[in-house]
py3Dmol code that shows the C-alpha trace and the ligand (Angstrom):
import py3Dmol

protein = """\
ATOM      1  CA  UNK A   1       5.166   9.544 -15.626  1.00  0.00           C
ATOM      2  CA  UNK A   2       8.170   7.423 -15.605  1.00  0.00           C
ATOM      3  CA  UNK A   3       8.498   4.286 -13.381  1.00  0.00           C
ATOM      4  CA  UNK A   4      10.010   1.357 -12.954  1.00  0.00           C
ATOM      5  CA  UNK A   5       8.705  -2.183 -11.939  1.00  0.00           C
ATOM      6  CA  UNK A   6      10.909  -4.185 -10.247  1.00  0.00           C
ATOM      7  CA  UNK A   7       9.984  -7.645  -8.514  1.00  0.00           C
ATOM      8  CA  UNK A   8      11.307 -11.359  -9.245  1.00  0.00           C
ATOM      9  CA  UNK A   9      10.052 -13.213 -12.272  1.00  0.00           C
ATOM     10  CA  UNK A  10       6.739 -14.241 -12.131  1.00  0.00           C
ATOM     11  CA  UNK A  11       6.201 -11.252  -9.740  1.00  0.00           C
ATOM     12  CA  UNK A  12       3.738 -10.162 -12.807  1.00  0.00           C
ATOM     13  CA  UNK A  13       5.473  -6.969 -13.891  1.00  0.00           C
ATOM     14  CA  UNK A  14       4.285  -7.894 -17.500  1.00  0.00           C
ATOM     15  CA  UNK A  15       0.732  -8.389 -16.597  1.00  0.00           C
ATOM     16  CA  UNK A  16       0.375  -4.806 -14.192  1.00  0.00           C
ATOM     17  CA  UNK A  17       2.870  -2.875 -16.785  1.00  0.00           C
ATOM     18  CA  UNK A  18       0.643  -3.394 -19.716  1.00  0.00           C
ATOM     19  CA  UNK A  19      -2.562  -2.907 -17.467  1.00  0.00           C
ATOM     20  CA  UNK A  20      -1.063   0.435 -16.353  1.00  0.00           C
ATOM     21  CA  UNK A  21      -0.175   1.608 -20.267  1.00  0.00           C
ATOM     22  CA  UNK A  22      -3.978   0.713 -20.976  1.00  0.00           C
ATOM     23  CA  UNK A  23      -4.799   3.252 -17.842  1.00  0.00           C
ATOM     24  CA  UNK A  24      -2.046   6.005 -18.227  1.00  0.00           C
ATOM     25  CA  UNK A  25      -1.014   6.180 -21.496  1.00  0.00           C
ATOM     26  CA  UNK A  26       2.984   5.239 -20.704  1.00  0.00           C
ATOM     27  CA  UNK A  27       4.116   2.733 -23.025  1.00  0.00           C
ATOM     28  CA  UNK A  28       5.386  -0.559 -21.312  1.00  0.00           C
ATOM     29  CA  UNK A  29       9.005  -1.180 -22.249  1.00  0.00           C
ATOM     30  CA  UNK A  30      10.200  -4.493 -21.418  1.00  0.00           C
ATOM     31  CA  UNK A  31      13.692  -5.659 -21.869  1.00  0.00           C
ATOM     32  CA  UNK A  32      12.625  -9.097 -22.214  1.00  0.00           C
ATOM     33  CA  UNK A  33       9.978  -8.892 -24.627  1.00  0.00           C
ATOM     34  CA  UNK A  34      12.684  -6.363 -26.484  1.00  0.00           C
ATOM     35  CA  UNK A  35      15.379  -9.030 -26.450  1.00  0.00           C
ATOM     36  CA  UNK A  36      12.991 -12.182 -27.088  1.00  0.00           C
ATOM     37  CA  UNK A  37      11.928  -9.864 -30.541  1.00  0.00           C
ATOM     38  CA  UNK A  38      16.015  -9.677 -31.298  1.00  0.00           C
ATOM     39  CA  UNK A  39      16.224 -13.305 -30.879  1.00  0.00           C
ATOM     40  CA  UNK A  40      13.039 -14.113 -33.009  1.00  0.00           C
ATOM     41  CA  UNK A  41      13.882 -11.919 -35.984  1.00  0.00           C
ATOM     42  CA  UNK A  42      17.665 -13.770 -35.679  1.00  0.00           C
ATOM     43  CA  UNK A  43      19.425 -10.527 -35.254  1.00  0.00           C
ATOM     44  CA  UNK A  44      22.967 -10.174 -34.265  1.00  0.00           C
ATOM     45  CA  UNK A  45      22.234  -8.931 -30.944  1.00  0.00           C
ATOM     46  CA  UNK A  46      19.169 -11.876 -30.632  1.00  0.00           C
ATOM     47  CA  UNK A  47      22.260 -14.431 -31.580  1.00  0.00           C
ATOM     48  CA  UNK A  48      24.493 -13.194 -29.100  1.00  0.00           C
ATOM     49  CA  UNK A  49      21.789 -12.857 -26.481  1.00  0.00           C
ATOM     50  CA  UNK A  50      20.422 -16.146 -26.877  1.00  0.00           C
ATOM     51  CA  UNK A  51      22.711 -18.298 -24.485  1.00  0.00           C
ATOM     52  CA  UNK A  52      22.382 -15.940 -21.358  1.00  0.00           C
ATOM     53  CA  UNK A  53      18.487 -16.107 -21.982  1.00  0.00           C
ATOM     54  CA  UNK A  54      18.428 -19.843 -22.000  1.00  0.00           C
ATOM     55  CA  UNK A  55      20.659 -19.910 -19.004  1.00  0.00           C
ATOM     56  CA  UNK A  56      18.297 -17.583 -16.934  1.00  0.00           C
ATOM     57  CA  UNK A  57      21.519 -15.401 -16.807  1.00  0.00           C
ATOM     58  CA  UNK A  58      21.538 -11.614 -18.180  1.00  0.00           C
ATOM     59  CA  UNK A  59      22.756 -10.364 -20.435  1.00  0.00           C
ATOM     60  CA  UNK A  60      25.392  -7.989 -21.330  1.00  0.00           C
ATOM     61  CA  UNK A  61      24.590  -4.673 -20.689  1.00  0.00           C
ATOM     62  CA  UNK A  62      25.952  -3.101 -23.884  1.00  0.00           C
ATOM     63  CA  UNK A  63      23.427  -5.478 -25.527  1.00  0.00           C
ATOM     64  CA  UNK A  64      20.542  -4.476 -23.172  1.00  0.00           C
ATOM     65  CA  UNK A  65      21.432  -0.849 -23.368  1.00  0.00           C
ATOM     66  CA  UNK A  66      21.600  -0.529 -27.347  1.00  0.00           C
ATOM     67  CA  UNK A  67      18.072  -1.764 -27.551  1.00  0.00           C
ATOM     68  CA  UNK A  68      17.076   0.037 -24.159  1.00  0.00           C
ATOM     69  CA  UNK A  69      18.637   3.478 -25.758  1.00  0.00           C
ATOM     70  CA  UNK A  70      16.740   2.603 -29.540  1.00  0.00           C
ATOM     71  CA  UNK A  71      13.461   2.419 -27.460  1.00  0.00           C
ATOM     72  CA  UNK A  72      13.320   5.005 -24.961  1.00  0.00           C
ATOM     73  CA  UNK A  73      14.732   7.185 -27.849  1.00  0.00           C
ATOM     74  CA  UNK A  74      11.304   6.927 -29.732  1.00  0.00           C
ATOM     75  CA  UNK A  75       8.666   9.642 -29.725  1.00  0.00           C
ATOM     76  CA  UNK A  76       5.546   7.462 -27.946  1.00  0.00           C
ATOM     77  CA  UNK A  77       8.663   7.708 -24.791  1.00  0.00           C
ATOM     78  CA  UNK A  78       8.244  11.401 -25.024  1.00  0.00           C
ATOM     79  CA  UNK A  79       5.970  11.795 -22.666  1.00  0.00           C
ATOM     80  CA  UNK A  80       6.558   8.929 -19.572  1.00  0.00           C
ATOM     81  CA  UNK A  81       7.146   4.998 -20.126  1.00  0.00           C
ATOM     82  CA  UNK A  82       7.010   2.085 -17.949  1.00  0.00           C
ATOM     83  CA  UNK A  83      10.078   0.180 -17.466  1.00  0.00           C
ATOM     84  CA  UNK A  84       9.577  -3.136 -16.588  1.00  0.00           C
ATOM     85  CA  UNK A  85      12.584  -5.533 -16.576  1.00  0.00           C
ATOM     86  CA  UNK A  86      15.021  -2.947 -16.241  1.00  0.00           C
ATOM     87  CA  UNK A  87      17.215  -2.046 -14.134  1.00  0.00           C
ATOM     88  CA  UNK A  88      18.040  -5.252 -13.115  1.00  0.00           C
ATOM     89  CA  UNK A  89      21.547  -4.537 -11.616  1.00  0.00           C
ATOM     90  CA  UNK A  90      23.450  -1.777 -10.052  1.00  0.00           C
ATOM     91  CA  UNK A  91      25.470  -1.647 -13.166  1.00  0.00           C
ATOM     92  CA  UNK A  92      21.704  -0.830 -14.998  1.00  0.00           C
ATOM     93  CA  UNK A  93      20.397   1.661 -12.519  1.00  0.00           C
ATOM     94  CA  UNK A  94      24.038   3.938 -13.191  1.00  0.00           C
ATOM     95  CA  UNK A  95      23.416   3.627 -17.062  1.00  0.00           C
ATOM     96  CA  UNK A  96      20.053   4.320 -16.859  1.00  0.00           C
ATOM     97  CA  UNK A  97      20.560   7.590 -14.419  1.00  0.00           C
ATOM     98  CA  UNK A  98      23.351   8.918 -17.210  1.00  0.00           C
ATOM     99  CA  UNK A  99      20.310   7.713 -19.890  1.00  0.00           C
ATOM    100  CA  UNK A 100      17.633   9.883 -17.964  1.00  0.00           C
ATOM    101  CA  UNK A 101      20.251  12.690 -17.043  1.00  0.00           C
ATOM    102  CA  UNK A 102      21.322  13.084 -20.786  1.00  0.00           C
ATOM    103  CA  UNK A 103      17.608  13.759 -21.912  1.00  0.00           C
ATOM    104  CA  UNK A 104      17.128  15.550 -18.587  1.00  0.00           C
ATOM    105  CA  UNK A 105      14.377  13.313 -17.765  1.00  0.00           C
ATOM    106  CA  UNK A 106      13.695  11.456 -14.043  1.00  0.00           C
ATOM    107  CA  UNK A 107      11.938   8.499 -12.451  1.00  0.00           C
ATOM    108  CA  UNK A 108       8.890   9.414 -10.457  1.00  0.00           C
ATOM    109  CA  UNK A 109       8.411   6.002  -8.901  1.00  0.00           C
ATOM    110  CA  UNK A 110       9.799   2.575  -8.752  1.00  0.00           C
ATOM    111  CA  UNK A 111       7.028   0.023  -8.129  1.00  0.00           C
ATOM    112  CA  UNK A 112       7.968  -3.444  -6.077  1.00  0.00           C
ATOM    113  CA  UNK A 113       5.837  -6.726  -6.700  1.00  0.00           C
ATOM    114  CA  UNK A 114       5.976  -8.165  -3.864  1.00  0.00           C
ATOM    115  CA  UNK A 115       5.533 -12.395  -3.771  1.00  0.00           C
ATOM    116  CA  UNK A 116       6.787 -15.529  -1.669  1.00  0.00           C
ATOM    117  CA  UNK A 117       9.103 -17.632  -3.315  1.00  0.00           C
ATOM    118  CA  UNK A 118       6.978 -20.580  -3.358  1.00  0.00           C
ATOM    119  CA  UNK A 119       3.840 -18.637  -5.321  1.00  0.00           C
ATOM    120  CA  UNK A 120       6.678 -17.195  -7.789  1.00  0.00           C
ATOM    121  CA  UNK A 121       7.643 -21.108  -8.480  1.00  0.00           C
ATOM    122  CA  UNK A 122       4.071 -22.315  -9.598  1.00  0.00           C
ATOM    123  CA  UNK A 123       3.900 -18.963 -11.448  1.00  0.00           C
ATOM    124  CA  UNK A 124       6.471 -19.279 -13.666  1.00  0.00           C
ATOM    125  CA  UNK A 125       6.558 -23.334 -13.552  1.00  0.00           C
ATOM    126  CA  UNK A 126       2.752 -23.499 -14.474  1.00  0.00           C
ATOM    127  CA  UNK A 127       2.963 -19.757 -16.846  1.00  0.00           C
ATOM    128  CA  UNK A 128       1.963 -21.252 -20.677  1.00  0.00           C
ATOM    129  CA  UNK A 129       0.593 -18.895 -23.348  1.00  0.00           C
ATOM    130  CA  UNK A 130      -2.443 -20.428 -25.585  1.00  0.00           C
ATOM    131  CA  UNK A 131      -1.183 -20.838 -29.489  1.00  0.00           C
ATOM    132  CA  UNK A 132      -4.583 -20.068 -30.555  1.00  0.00           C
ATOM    133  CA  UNK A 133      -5.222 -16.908 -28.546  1.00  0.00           C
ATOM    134  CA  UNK A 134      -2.270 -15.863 -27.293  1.00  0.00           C
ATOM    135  CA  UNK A 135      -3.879 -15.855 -24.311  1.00  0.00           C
ATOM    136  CA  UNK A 136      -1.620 -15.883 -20.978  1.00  0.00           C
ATOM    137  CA  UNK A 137      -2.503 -19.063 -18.677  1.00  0.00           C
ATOM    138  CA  UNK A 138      -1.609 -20.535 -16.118  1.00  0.00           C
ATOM    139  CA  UNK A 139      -1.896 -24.558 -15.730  1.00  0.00           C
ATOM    140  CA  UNK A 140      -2.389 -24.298 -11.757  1.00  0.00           C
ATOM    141  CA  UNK A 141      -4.226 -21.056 -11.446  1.00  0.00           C
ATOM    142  CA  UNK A 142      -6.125 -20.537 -14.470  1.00  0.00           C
ATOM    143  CA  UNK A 143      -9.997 -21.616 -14.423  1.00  0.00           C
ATOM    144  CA  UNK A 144     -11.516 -25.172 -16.111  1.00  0.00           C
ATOM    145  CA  UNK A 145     -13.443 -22.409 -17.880  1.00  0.00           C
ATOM    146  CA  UNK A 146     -10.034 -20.504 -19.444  1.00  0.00           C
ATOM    147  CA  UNK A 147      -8.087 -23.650 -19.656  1.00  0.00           C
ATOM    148  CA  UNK A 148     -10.830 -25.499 -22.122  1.00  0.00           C
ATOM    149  CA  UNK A 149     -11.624 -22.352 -23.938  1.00  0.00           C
ATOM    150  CA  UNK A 150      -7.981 -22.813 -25.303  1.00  0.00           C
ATOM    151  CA  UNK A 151      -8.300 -26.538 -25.849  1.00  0.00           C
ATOM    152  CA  UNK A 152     -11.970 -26.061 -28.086  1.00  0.00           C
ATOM    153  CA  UNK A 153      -9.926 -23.465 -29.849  1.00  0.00           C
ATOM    154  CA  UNK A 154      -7.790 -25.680 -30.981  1.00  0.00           C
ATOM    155  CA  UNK A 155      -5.013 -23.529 -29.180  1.00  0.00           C
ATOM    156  CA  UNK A 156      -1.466 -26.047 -27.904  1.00  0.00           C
ATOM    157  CA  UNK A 157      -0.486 -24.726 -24.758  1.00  0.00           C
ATOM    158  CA  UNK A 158       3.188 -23.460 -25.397  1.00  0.00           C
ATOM    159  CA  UNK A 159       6.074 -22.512 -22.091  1.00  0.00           C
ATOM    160  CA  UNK A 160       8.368 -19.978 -22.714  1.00  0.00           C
ATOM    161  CA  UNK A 161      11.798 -21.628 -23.536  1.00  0.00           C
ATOM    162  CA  UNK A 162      12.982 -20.178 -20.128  1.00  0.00           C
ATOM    163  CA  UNK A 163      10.200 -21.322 -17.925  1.00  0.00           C
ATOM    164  CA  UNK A 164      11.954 -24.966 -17.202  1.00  0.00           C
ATOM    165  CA  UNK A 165      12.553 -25.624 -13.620  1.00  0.00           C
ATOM    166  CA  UNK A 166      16.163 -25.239 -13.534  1.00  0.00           C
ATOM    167  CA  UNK A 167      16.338 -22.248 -15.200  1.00  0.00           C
ATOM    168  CA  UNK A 168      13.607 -20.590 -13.417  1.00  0.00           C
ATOM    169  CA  UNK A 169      15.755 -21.368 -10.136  1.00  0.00           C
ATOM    170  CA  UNK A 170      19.135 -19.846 -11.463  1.00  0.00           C
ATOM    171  CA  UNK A 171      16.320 -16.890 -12.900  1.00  0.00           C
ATOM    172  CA  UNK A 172      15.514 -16.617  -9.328  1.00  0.00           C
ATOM    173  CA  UNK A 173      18.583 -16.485  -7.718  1.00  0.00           C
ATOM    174  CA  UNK A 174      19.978 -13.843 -10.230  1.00  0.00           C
ATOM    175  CA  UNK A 175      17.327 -12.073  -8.981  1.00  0.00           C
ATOM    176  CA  UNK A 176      18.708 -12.215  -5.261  1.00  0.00           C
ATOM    177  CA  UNK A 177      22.061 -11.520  -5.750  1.00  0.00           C
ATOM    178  CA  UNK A 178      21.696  -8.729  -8.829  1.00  0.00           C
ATOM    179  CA  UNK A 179      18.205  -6.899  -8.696  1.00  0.00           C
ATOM    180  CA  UNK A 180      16.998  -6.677  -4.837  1.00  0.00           C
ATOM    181  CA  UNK A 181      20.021  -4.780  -3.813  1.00  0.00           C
ATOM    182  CA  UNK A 182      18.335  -1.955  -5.743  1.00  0.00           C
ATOM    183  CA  UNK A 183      15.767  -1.249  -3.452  1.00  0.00           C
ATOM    184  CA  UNK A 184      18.056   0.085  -1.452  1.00  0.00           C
ATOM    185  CA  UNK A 185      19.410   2.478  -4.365  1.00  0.00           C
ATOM    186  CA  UNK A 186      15.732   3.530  -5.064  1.00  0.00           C
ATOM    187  CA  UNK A 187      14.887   4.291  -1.242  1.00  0.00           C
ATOM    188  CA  UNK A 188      13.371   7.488  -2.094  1.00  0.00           C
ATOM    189  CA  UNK A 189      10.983   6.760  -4.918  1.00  0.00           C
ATOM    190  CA  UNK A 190       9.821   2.771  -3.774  1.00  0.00           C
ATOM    191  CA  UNK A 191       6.511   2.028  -3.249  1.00  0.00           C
ATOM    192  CA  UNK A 192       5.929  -1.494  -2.204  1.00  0.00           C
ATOM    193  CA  UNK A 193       2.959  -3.776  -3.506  1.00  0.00           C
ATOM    194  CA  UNK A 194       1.675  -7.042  -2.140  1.00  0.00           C
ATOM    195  CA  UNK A 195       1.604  -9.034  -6.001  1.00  0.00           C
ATOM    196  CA  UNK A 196      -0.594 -12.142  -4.273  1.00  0.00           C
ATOM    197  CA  UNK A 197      -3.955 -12.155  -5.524  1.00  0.00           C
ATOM    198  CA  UNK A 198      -5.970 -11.607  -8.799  1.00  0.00           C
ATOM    199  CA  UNK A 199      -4.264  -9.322 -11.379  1.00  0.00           C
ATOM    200  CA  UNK A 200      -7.423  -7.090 -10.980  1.00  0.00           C
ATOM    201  CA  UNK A 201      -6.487  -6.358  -6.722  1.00  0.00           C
ATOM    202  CA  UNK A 202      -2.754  -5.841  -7.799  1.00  0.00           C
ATOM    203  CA  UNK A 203      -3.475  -3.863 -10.276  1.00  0.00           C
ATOM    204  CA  UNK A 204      -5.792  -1.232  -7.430  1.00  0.00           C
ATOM    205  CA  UNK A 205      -3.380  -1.415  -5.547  1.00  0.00           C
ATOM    206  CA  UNK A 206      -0.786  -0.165  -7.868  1.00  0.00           C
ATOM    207  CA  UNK A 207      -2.836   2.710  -8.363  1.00  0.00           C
ATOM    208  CA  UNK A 208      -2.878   3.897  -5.250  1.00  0.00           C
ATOM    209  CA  UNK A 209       0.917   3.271  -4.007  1.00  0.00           C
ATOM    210  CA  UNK A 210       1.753   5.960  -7.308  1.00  0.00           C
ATOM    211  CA  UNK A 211       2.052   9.300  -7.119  1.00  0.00           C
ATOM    212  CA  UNK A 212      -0.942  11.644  -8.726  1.00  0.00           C
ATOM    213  CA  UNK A 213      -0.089  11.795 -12.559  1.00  0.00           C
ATOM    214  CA  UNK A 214      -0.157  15.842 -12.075  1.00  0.00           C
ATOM    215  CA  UNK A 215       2.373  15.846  -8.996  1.00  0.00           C
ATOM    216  CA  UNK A 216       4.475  14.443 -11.816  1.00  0.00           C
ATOM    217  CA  UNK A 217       6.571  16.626 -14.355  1.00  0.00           C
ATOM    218  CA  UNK A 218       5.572  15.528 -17.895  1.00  0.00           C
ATOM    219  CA  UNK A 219       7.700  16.860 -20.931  1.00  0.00           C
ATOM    220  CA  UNK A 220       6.907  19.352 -22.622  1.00  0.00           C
ATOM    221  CA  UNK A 221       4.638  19.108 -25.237  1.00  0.00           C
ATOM    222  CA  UNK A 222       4.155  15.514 -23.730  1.00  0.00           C
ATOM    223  CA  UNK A 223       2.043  13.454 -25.495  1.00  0.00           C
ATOM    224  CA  UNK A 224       0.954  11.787 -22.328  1.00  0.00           C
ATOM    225  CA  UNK A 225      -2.297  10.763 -20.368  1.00  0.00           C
ATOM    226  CA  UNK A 226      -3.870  14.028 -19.022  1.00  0.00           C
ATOM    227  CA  UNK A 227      -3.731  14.875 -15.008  1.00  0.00           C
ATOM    228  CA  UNK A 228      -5.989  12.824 -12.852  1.00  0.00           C
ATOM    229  CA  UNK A 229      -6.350  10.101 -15.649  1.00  0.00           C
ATOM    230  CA  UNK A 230      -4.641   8.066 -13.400  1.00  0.00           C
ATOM    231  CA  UNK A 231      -6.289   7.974 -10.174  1.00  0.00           C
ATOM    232  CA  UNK A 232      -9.924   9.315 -11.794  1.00  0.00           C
TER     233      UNK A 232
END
"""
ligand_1 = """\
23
LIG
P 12.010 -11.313 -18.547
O 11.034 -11.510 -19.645
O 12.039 -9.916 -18.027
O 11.850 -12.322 -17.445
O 13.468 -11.541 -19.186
C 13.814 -12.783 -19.787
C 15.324 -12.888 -19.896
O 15.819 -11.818 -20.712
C 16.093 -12.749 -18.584
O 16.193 -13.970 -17.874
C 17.458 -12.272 -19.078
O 18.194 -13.341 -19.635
C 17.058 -11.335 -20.212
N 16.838 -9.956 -19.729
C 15.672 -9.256 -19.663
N 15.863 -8.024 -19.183
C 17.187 -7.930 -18.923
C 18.013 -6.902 -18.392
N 17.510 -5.718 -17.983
N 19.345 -7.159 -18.292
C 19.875 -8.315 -18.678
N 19.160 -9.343 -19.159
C 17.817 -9.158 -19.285
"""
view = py3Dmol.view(width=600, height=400)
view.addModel(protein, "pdb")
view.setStyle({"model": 0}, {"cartoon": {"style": "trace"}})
view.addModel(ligand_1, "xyz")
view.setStyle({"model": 1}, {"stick": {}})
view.zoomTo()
view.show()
C-alpha cells in the first residue's frame, strides 16, 4: 500500500506512520527525519538544508527530492511505503506523480490528521524527547508516571531545535499557505481523521478510514504485509 499522511506539525504523522509500518509492513519515510540525518552526518545537502529547517521554512525541492528519489528507490519501498512529510506543496505532489508514474506505481490513500490549532501549539511547544530513552514526551500531556521515569533515568529532556515558539508559528503558517491546498488535489483518495485523543484511538481510527490492504495493487513480487494483515 502506498499512502500519504498529511496534517500540520504536531498533527502526529510521525507517531501513526511508524505505528502503521509496525501493523502493515510499509516502511515510514519521512522527509524530516531524512533531512535532520543529512544535517547530523554534516552532509552537503544537511549544510545547505540547515537554514530553511531552523526557519520553519522548506526546503528546496531539488534537495528534498534527491533524498526522496535515494529512498523510495530502495528495495524495502518495493512493496508500499508510508510517506509522511511529503508532499508538502503543489510543486511536491507534481514531482512525486512523475516519481510514481516513472516506476508505474500509485497512491492508494492520502490520510489527513485532523487537529485545532490551539492542541497543535502545546503539541509541538511542550514535544521533548528523553536523552536517556529516546523516549517521545510531552511536558503538558505526558503522565507524572512517564515524565519521572525519564528523570530516575537520568534522561535530560531535549526540544527539537525547531520546536521554539516562533518557529513553530511560521511552521504553522507554511502549513496554511503550502500543504492544505492539497487536499483539494487529493480529493479522490482523502480520508479524513480526527488526530485529538490518545495515539492508541488515532491510530483505530486510521485503520478503518484505509482501504483493505487486498483492494490495493501490491508489486509484483512485493515484499509486503499479506492481505487482511491490515484490518485482521
Ligand atoms: P518535519 O519533521 O516533517 O516537521 O520537518 C521538519 C522540517 O524539515 C520542516 O520544517 C522543513 O524545514 C523540512 N522538511 C521536511 N519535509 C519537507 C518537505 N517535504 N519539503 C520541504 N521541507 C521539508
Amino acid at each position: 500500500m502506498r499512502i500519504v499522511f498529511l496534517g500540520a506539525p504536531g498533527a502526529g504523522k510521525g507517531t501513526q506512520a511508524r505505528r502503521l509500518e509496525a501493523r502493515g509492513g510499509w516502511p515510514q519515510v519521512s522527509t524530516g527525519d531524512l533531512l535532520r540525518a543529512a544535517v547530523a552526518a554534516g552532509t552537503p545537502l544537511g549544510k545547505r538544508a540547515k537554514a530553511a529547517m531552523d526557519a520553519g521554512e522548506l526546503v528546496s525541492d531539488p534537495l528534498v527530492m534527491a533524498l526522496l528519489g535515494e529512498r523510495l528507490g530502495a528495495e524495502d519501498c518495493s512493496g508500499g511505503f508510508i510517506l509522511d512529510g511529503f508532499p508538502r506543496s503543489a510543486s511536491q505532489a507534481l514531482l512525486l506523480k512523475e516519481l510514481l508514474r516513472a516506476s508505474r506505481q500509485r497512491l492508494d490513500a492520502v490520510v489527513m490528521l485532523e487537529l485545532p490549532r490551539e492542541v497543535l501549539m502545546k503539541r509541538l511547544t511542550g514535544r521533548r524527547t528523553c536523552s536517556a530513552t529516546g523516549k517521545l514526551l510531552n511536558i503538558y500531556f505526558s503522565s507524572a508516571e512517564e515524565l519521572n521515569a525519564s528523570r530516575a533515568a537520568g534522561g535530560e529532556l531535549i526540544q527539537r531545535d525547531d520546536d521554539t515558539e516562533e518557529t513553530i508559528a511560521n511552521r504553522l503558517s507554511v502549513y496554511e499557505q503550502q500543504t492544505r491546498p492539497l487536499l483539494a488535489h487529493y480529493a479522490g483518495l482523502l480520508r479524513r481523521v480526527d488526530a485529538a485523543g490518545t495515539p492508541d484511538e488515532v491510530f483505530e481510527r486510521i485503520l478503518r478510514a484505509l482501504p483493505p490492504a487486498d483492494s490495493t495493487a501490491p508489486a509484483a513480487n512485493s515484499a509486503g504485509p499479506s492481505p487482511g494483515k491490515l484490518h485482521g
